[in-house]
N, C-alpha and C positions, 0 to 999 in steps of 0.2 A: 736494530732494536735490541735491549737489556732482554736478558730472559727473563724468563716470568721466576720468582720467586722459589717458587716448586721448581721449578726444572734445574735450579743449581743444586751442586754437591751438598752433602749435608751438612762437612764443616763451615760452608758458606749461609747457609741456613742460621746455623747456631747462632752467628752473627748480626745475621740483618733481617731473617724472616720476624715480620709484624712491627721491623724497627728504623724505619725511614726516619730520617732528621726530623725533629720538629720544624713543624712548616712556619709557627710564628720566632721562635729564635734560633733555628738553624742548629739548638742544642743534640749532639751526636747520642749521649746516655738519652735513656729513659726518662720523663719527666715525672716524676714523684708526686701525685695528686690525693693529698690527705683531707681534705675538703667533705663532709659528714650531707653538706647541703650546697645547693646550686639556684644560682637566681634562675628564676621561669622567668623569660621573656614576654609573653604572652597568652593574657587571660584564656582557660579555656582549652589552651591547646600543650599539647603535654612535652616538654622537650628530651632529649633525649638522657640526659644527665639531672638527675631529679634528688635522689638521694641514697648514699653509696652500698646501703643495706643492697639495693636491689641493682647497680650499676654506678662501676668508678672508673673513670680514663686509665688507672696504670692497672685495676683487675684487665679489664677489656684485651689491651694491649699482650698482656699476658696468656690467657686466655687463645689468641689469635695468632702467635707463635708457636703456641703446646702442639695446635690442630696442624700447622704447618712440619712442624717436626716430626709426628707422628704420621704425615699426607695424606693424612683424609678427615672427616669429622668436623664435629664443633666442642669447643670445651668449655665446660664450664670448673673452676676454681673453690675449694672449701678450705674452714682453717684445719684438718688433717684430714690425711690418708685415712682414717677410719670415718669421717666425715662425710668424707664423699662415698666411701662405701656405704654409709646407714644412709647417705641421701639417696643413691642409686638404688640398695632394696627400699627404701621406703615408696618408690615408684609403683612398687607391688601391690595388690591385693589380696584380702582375707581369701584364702582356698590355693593362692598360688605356689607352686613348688622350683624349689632349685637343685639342680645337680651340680653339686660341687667334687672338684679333684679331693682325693681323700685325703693330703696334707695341705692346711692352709696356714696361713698366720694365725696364733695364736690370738691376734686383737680381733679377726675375720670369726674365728671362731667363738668367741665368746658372744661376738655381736649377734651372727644369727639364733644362737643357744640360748641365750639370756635375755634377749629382747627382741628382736626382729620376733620371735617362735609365738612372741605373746600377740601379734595382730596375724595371728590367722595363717603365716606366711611359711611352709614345711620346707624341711632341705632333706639330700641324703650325701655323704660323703663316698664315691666310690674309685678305683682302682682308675685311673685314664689311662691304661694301658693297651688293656682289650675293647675290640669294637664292641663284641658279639657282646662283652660282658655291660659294659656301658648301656648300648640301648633296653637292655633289660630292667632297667630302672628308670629308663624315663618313660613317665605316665602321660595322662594323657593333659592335664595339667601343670605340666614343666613348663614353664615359662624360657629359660632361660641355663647353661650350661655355664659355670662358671669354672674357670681353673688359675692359678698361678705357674709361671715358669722363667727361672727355678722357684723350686716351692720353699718357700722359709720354715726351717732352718735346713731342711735334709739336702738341698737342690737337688729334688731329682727333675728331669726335664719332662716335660709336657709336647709330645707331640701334636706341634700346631696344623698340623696338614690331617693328622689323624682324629682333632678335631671339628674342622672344619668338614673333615669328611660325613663323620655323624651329623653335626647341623644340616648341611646341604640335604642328608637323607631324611631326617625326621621331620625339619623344619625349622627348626628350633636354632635361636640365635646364639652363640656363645659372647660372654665377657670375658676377657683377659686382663688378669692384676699382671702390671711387666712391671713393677716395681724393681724386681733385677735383672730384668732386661730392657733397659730403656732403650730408645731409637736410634741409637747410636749402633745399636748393635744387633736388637729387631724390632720391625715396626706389625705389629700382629696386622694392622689391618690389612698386610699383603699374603696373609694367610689365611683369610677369611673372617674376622673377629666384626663384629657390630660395633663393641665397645671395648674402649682402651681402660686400666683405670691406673694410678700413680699416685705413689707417697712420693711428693714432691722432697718432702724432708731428705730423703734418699740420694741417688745419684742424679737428677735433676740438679737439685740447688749443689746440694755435692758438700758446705764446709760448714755442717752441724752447729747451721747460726739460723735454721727456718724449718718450721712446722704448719705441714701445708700437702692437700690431696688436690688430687682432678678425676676427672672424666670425661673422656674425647669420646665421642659417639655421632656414628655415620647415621641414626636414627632420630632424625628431626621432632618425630615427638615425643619420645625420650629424652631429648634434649630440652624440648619446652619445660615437660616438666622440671626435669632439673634444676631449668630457672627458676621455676616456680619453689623449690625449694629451697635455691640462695635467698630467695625473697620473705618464704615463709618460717624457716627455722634460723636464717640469721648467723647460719655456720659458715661464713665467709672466710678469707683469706685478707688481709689485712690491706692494706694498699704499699706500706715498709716492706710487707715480706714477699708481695707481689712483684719487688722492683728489686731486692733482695735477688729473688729465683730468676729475675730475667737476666739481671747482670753477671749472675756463679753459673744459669746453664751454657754460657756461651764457650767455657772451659771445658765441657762433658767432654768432647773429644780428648785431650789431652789429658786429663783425669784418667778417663777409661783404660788409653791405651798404657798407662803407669800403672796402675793396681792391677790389670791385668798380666801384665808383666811378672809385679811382684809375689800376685799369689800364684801362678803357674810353678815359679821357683819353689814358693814354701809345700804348697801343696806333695811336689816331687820330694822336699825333705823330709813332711810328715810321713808321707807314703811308706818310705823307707824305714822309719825310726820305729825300734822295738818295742817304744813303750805307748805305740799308736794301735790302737784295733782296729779304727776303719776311718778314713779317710776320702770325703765327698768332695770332688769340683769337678766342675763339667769339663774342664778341660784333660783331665786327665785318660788317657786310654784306658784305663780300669773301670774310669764309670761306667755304671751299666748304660745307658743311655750317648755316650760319646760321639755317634757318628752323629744322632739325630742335632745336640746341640752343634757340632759343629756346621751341621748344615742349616741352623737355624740360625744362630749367633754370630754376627760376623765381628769383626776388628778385636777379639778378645772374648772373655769369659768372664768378665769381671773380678771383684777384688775380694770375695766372700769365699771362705773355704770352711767346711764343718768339720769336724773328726770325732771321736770317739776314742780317752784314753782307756786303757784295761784295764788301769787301778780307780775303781771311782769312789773309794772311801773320802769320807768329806774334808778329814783332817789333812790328806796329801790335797787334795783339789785345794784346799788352800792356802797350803804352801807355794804351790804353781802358780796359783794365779799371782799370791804376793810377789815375788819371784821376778814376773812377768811386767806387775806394776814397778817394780825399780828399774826396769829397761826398756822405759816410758812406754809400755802397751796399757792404753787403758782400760779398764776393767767395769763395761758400761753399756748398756743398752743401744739400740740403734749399729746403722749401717754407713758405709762408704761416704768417711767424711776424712778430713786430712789428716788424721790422726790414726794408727789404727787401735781396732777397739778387740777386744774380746766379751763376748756374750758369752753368758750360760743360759739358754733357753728353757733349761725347766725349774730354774727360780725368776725367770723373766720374760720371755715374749711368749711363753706357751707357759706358763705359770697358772692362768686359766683353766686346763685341759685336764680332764682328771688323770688320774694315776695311769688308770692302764688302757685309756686314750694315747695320752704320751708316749709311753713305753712299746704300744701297736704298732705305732710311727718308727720304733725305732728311735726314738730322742731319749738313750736311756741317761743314768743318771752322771756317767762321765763326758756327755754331751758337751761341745763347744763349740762357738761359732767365731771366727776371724774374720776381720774385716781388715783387710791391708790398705794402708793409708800414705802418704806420700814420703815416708821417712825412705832412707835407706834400705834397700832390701836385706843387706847384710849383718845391719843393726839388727833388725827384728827377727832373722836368720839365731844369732849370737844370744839373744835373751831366750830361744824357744831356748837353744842347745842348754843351757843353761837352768832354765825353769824347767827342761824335764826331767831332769834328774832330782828333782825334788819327788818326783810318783814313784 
């Protein structure tokens, strides 16, 4: 007998878990179903394909791969990453609280701050460092323990076992955003996690052509809900970009282990160079956190390195970055697409976060974020050299 789906390697996964031939044309790809409405067969009785607000074959499909990759859960699909995060707190109730790790996405940040705050629903940001320091802020209404890891933009790591360890004692469920840790490299739910959550735009789909969240969740009626929220707020995930995400994740592997690569090397250049203050990737032996990702992270470290130059007057920062833009790095929002991109995070993913929020974190104003993309590692090597002599 064939293994069962689950039980093969994960590059074999990538490929085929949720994705048997079509059983009526034998077609290998995905079948692309843009279809808004579906005949009912029969007065009365409700079929399963009714109207794609609420259920569509190529969402489904998608959907039923994510939870295989991740190997555990059920998932449900939104059109973004922040999407699926407001549909997951909107789960919540007036009085409930969150503990969140104390650097999050800047889009995470606004959401709870600006809106979530207004239905009743408190958070507090702290240190996931310390146990002792952790369980002292969770109340007796904490709902739910949320962290990212790496955290956007700092990477610092999140020990997953160190959280799991606090849930197990208090009770309390944690959420993990792996947005830069996708499954390829860890799957939280083997560290204890309830809930997965993912900006598909990310390294999932992988080629900065789709805009799109999830949530895998081992909690059956946190997942109901869920549906209940594809259904009622209508922030779906398209059925193009559904079929879009199934046919780019099947590349995550080999993606992965390329950026990986790439920014291992830049990282060891930045480290070195004089006109570097600090220099974050988890791969590196200097990070503070380095054993825990490496025992966390497997096949790589991903393609995302942050730094910090000494000079951050604005006038050289933009000569750098121009610099940068002539040695085809672009100079643009987002992550791990096949391009690489540079981000400045405190005029852009944490632009949100007041002044000396940001600066608490450490994202001060000569902040950047690298995102290594599939070019040559020596081209992009040759444009830093290059653009940092402009600081």
């Amino acid at each position: 007998m064939p293994k069962k789906k689950h039980d093969q390697k994960f590059e074999t996964l990538l490929i085929h878990a949720g994705e048997p031939p079509d059983a009526s044309t034998g077609a290998v790809a995905p079948i692309l179903v843009r279809s808004k409405t579906y005949s009912q067969k029969t007065f009365g009785k409700e079929s399963r394909w009714q109207y794609s607000r609420g259920t569509n074959p190529t969402r489904s499909q998608l959907e039923e791969k994510l939870a295989i990759l991740e190997g555990d859960g059920e998932a449900t699909v939104f059109g973004s990453g922040v999407a699926a995060e407001a549909s997951f707190f909107l789960t919540l109730n007036p009085g409930d609280h969150i503990l969140a790790c104390e650097e999050v996405y800047g889009g995470t940040y606004r959401l709870l701050d600006k809106l979530i705050s207004r239905f009743g629903i408190t958070f507090d940001f702290v240190n996931f460092q310390n146990k002792k320091e952790i369980l002292k802020y969770i109340k007796n209404n904490t709902k739910y323990l949320f962290v990212e890891t790496p955290t956007n933009p700092s990477l610092h790591i999140i020990d997953l076992k160190l959280v799991n360890e606090i849930s197990k004692e208090s009770g309390i469920p944690y959420v993990a955003d792996m947005t830069f840790s996708p499954p390829i490299t860890t799957r939280a739910f083997e560290y204890g996690a309830e809930t997965v959550i993912h900006s598909l735009s990310k390294y999932i789909a992988g080629h900065n052509d789709v805009l799109g969240g999830a949530v895998i969740t081992k909690n059956k009626k946190l997942h109901e809900n869920l549906i209940f929220m594809q259904r009622t707020l209508g922030a779906i995930l398209s059925p193009d970009e559904c079929y879009r995400t199934l046919q780019e994740v099947k590349t995550l592997a080999l993606r992965w282990e390329k950026v990986s690569k790439s920014a291992l090397l830049v990282a060891e250049y930045l480290y070195k160079h004089p006109k570097i203050e600090s220099v974050f990737y988890p791969g590196l032996k200097s990070h503070s956190n380095h054993k825990v990702a490496k025992d966390q992270m497997k096949n790589g470290f991903g393609g995302v390195i942050s730094f910090i130059t000494k000079n951050s007057k604005k006038n050289s920062l933009r000569k750098f970055v121009k610099s940068l833009q002539e040695h085809n790095i672009i100079y643009g929002e987002s992550l791990a697409s096949p391009e690489t991109l540079l981000a400045y995070p405190p005029l852009m993913s944490h632009m949100a976060l007041p002044k000396n929020v940001r600066l608490s974190m450490g994202i001060k104003d000569g902040f950047f974020r690298l995102s290594l993309g599939f070019e040559d590692v020596g081209d992009v090597l040759n444009g830093l050299k290059t653009s940092l002599k402009k600081l």
